[in-house]
C-alpha positions as CSV (number, residue, x, y, z in Angstrom):
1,X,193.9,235.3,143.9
2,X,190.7,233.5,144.8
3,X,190.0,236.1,147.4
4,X,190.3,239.1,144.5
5,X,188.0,237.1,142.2
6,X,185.4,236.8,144.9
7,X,185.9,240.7,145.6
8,X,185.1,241.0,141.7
9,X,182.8,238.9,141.1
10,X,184.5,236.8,138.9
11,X,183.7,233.2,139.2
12,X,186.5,231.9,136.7
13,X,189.7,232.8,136.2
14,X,190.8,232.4,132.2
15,X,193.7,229.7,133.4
16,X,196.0,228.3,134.4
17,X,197.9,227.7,131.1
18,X,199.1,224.2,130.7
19,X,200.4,224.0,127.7
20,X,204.1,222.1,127.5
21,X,206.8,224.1,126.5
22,X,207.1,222.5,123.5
23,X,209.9,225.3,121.8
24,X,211.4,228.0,123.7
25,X,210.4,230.6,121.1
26,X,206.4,230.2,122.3
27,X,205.4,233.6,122.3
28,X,203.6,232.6,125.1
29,X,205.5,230.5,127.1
30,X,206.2,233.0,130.1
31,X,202.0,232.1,130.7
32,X,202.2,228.3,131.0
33,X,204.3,226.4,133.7
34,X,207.3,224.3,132.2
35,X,208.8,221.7,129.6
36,X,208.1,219.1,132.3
37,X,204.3,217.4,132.6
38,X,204.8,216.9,136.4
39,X,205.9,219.7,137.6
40,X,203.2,221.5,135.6
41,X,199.9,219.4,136.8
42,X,201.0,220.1,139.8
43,X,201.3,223.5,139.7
44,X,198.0,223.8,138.3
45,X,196.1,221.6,140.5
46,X,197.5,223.8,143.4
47,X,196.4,227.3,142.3
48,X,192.7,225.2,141.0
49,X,192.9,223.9,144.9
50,X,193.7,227.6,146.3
51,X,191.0,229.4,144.2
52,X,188.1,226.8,145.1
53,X,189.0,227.7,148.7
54,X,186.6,230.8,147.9
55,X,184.2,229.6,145.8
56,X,185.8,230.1,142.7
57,X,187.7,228.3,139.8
58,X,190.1,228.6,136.8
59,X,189.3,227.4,133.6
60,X,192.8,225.4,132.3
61,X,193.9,225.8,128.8
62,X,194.6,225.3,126.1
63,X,193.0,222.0,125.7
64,X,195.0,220.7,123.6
65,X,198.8,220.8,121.9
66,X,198.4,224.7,121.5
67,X,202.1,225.0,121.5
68,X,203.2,227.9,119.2
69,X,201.5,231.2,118.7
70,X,202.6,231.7,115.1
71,X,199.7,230.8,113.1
72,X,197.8,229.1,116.0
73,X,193.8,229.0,114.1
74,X,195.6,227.3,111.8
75,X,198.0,224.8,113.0
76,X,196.9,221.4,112.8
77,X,199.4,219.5,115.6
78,X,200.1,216.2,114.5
79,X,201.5,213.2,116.9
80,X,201.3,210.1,118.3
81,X,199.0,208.7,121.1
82,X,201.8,207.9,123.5
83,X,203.1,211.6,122.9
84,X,199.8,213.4,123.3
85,X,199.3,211.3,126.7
86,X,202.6,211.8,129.0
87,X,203.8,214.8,127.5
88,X,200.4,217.0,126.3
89,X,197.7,215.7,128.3
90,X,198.9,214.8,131.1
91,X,199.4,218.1,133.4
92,X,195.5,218.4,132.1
93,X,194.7,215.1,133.7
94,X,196.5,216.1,136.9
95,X,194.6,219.2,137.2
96,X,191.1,217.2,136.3
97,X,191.6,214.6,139.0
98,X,193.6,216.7,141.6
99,X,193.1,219.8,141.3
100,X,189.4,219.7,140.1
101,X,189.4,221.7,137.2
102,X,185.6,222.3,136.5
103,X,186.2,224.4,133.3
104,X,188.3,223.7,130.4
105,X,189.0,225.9,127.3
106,X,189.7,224.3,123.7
107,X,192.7,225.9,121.7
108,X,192.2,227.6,117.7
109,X,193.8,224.7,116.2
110,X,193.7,221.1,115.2
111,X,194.7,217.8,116.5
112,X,195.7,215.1,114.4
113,X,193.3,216.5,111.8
114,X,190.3,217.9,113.5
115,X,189.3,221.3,115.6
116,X,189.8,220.7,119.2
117,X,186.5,222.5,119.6
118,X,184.8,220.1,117.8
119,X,187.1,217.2,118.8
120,X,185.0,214.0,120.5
121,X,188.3,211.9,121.1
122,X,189.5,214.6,123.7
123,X,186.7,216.6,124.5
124,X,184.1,213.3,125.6
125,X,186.0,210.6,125.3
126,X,189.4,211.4,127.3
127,X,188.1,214.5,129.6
128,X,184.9,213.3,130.2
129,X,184.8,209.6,130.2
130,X,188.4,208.7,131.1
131,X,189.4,211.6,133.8
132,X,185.7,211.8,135.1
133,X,185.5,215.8,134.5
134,X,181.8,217.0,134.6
135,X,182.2,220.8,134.4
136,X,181.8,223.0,130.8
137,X,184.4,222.8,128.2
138,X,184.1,226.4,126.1
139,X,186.0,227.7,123.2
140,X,188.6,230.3,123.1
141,X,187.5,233.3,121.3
142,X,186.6,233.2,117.8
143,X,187.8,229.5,118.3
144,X,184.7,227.9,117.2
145,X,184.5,226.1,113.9
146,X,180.9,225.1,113.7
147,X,178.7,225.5,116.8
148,X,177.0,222.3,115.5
149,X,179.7,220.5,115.5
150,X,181.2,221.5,118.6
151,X,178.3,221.1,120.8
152,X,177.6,217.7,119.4
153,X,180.9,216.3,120.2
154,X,181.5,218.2,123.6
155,X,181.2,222.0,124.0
156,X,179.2,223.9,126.1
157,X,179.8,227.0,125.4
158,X,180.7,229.2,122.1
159,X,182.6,232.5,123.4
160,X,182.4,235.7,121.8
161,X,184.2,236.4,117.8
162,X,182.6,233.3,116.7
163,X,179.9,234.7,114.2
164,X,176.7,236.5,114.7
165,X,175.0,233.7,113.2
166,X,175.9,230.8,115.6
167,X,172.9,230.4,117.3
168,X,170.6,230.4,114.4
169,X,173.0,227.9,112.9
170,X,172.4,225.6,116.1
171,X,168.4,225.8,115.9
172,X,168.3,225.1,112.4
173,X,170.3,222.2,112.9
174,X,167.8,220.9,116.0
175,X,165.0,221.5,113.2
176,X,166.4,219.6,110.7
177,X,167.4,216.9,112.7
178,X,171.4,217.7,112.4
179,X,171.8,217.4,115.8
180,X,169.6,215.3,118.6
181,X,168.0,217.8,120.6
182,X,168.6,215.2,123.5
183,X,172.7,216.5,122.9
184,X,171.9,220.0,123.0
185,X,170.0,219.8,126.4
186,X,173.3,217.7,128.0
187,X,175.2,220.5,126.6
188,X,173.0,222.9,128.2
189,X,172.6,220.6,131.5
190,X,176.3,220.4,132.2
191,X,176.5,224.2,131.3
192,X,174.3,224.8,134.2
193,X,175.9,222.6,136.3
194,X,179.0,224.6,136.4
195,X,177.2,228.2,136.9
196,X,175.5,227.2,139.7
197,X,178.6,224.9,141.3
198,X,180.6,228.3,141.6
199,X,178.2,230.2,143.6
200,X,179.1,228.6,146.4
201,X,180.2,230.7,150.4
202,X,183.6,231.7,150.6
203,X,185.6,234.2,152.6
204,X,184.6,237.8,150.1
205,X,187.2,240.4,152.0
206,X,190.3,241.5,150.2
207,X,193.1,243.0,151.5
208,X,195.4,244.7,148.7
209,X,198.3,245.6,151.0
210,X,198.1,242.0,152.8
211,X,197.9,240.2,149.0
212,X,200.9,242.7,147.7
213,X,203.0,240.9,150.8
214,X,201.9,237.7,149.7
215,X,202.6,238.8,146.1
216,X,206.6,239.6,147.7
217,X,206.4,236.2,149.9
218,X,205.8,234.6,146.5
219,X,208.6,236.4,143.9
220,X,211.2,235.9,147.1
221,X,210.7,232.1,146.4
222,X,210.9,232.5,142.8
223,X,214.5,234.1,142.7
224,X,216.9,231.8,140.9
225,X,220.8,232.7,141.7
226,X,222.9,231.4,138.2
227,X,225.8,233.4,139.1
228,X,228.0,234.3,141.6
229,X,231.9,234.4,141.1
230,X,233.7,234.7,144.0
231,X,230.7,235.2,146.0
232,X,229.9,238.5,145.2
233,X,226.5,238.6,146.1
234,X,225.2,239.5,148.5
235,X,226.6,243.2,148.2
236,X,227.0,245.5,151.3
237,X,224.1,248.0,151.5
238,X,227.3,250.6,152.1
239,X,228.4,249.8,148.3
240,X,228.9,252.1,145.6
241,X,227.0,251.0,142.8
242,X,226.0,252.1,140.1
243,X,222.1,251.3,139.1
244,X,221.6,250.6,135.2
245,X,218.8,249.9,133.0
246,X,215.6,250.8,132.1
247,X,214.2,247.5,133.9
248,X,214.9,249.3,137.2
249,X,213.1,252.6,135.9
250,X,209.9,250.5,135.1
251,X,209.7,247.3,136.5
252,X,209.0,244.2,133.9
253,X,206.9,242.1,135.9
254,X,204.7,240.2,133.8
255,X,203.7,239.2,130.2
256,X,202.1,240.8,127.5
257,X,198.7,240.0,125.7
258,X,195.6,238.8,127.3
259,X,197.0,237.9,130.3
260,X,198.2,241.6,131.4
261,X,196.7,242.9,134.7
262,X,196.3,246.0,136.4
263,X,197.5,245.3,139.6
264,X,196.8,247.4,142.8
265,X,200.1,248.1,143.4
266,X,203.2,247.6,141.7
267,X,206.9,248.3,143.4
268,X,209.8,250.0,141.0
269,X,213.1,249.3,141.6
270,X,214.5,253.5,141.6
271,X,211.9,254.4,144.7
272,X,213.7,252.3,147.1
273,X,217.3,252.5,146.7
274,X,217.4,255.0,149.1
275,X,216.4,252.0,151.4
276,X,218.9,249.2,150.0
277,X,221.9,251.4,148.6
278,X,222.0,254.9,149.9
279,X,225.6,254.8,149.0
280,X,225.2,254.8,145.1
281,X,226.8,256.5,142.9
282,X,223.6,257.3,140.9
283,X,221.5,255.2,137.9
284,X,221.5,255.3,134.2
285,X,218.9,253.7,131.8
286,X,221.4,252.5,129.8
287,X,219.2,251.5,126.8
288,X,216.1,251.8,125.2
289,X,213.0,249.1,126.4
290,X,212.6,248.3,122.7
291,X,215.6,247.0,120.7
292,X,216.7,250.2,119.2
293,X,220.4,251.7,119.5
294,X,220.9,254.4,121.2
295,X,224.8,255.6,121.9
296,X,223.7,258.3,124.2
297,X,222.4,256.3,126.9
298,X,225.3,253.4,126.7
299,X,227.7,255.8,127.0
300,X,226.4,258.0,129.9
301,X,226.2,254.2,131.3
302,X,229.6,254.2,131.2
303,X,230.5,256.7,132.2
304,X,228.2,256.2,135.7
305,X,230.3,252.8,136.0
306,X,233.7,254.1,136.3
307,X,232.8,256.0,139.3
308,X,231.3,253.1,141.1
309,X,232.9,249.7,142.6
310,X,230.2,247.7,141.3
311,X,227.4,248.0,138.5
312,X,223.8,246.7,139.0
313,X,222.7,246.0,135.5
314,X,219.0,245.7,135.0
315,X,218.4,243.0,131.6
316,X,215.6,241.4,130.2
317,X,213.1,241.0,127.1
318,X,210.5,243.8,126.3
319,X,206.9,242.8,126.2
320,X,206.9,243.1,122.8
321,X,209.3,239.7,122.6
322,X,207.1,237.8,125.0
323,X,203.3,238.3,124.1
324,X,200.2,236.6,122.8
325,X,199.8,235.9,119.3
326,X,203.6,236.3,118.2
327,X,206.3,233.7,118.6
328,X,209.7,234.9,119.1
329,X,211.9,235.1,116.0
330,X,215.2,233.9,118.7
331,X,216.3,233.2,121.8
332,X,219.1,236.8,122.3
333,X,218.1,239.5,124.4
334,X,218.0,242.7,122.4
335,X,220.9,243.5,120.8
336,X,221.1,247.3,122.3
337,X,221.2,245.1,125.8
338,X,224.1,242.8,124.6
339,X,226.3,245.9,123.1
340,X,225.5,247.9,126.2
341,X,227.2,244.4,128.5
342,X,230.6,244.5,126.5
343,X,231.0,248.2,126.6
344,X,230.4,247.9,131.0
345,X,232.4,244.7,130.8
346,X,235.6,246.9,129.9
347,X,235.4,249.3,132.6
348,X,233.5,247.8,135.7
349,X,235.4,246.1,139.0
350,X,232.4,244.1,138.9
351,X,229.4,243.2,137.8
352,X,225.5,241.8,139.0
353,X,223.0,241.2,136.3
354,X,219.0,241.5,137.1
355,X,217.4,239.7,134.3
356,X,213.6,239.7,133.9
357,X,212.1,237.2,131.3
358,X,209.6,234.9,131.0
359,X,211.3,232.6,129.0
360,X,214.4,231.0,128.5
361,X,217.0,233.3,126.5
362,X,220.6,232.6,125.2
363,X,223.5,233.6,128.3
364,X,226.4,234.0,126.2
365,X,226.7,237.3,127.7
366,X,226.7,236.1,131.1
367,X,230.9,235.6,130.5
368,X,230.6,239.2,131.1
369,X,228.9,239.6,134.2
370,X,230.1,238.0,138.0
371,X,226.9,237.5,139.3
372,X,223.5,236.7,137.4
373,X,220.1,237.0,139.3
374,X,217.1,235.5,137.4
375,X,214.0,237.7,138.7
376,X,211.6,235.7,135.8
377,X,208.1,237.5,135.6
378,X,207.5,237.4,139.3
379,X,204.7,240.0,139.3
380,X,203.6,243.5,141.6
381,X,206.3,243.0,144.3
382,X,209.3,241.0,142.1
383,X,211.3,244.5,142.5
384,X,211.6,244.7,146.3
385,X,212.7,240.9,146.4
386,X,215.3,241.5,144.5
387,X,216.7,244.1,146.0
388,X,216.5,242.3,149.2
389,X,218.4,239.1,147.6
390,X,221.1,241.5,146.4
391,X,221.7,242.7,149.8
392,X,221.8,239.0,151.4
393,X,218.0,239.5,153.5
394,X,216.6,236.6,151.4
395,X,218.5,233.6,149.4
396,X,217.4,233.3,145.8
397,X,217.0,229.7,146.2
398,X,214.1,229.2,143.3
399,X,214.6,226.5,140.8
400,X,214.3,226.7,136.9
401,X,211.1,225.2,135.5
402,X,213.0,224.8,132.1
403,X,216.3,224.0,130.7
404,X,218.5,226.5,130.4
């Protein structure tokens, strides 16, 4: 990652996300870490470590309680100072002091009452003069309130959507004697501080084919193994399976919103069954990616699993159920998904569900399937990975980073 900024000329990446999951219907949970504090500073702090390898940094977020994307430039979260500390703040903190985190981004919303980007409590008093951070705290954008406001009490920088009238606002202010000019030149200090920090030497080549191994390296660790009656996987590459779902026709791999990428490369699942399953009795989509009912496919689904000793069934949420700027309205897959199960359950041998999500969904469908393979969001190469876990070339040893 650090290596591909550097190639870009990018001296920040817009994260880690840090924020707890606080409800599993968080739109945007599949871009933060986990339910748990720990294992979430830590995380961070390693990927912060990694990128300022090669000169660059990530800018954590969002700082703080954004936990909910439903009405998020409104929300005002309210709770107590023992909460906000070992539950809200404290994978921030981790990341400050060990992963040194030299940006930090505000949220839209409140905290007990007042605008994070204009919040002195967390923005001076706890980041900077309890954790020690001396790097630029900007806004999300359009997540300023008042420029005024927020640069008195700790921001350095106003991003984009804010109003065309910000600056203006900000010298005014200065002449009237709103603000202490003294403020605005600390503001403006520490600004400068962390633009010239980053321009620092670093290894600048960038391999894409070398970084898409490292991208399968990565998703191989990631794979999480929830089922397996009888030990079905791993499955002989001689088997005759049937391949089903549109999740194997176009590969889910990551999350929707502002955090989608176009990465260099990205591996399908269809392309390389000749490699894993030449023996297949062929692959149906099954089901439409949006939740929509469609009898046609289901039924030549069926039909494709008779034939076979064993179906491959390719599950997960669309992108439209995991995104910025929506929360989810439950935790069920689509309901075209769910139908399509029972109608396989009646007339497979046996079955292997693939299920790509970045969040945690209800598995009382799972009765129906014998083995359950959780491939997550785990980016370019996730489809190769699991293909080679089905097969038994890799153990899906990963580990949940939520309850379940």
């Amino acid at each position: 990652q650090g290596k591909e900024q550097r190639k870009n000329h990018v001296d920040t990446l817009l994260g880690p996300g840090l924020n707890i999951h606080r409800s599993p219907l968080n739109g945007r949970n599949f871009e933060y870490f986990s339910e748990d504090p720990l294992l979430t500073g830590k995380l961070a702090a390693a990927q912060l470590r990694g990128m300022r390898r090669f000169g660059v940094t990530g800018t954590i977020k969002h700082f703080a309680c954004n936990n909910q994307e439903f009405k998020r430039t409104e929300i005002d979260s309210v709770l107590s100072e023992r909460a906000l500390r070992e539950i809200y703040l404290r994978a921030f903190e981790t990341a400050v002091k060990e992963g040194g985190a030299y940006s930090v981004m505000s949220t839209y919303g409140g905290l007990n009452g007042i605008w994070t980007a204009s919040n002195f409590d967390l923005l001076t008093t706890i980041l900077r003069d309890e954790w020690g951070f001396d790097g630029a705290v900007v806004t999300d954008w359009g997540g300023s309130n008042s420029i005024v406001e927020g640069v008195r009490e700790g921001m350095n920088l106003e991003m984009p959507a804010a109003g065309d009238d910000s600056p203006c606002q900000l010298v005014k202010a200065v002449k009237d004697g709103t603000i202490d000019e003294k403020i605005v030149d600390e503001r403006v200090d520490q600004l400068l501080d962390f633009v010239l920090a980053e321009h620092k030497s670093g290894e600048t080549s960038f391999d894409a084919a070398k970084q898409h191994q490292a991208a399968e390296a990565a998703a191989e660790k990631c794979l999480v193994l929830l089922k397996n009656d009888e030990h079905l996987l791993p499955l002989k590459k001689d088997a005759r399976v049937a391949v089903i779902g549109e999740f194997a026709a176009r590969s889910r791999y990551q999350g929707a919103g502002s955090s989608m990428v176009n990465a260099a490369q990205v591996d399908d699942t269809l392309p390389m069954l000749d490699e894993f399953f030449p023996a297949r009795v062929g692959f149906a989509q099954g089901f439409e990616r949006l939740d929509a009912a469609n009898d046609a496919l289901a039924d030549e689904a069926v039909q494709l699993a008779k034939t076979a000793d064993c179906a491959v069934v390719y599950l997960g949420l669309p992108e439209c159920f995991e995104t910025e700027g929506l929360d989810r309205t439950h935790m069920r897959l689509p309901e075209n998904q769910i139908a399509l199960m029972k109608k396989l359950r009646a007339v497979c041998k046996k079955m292997v569900v693939v299920l790509s999500c970045g969040s945690a969904v209800e598995t009382d469908w799972a009765q129906d399937c014998d083995a359950l393979l959780y491939a997550g969001l785990g980016g370019e190469a996730v489809a190769r990975s699991v293909l080679r876990a089905l097969v038994g070339e890799i153990t899906p040893g990963g580990k949940l980073a939520e309850t379940w």
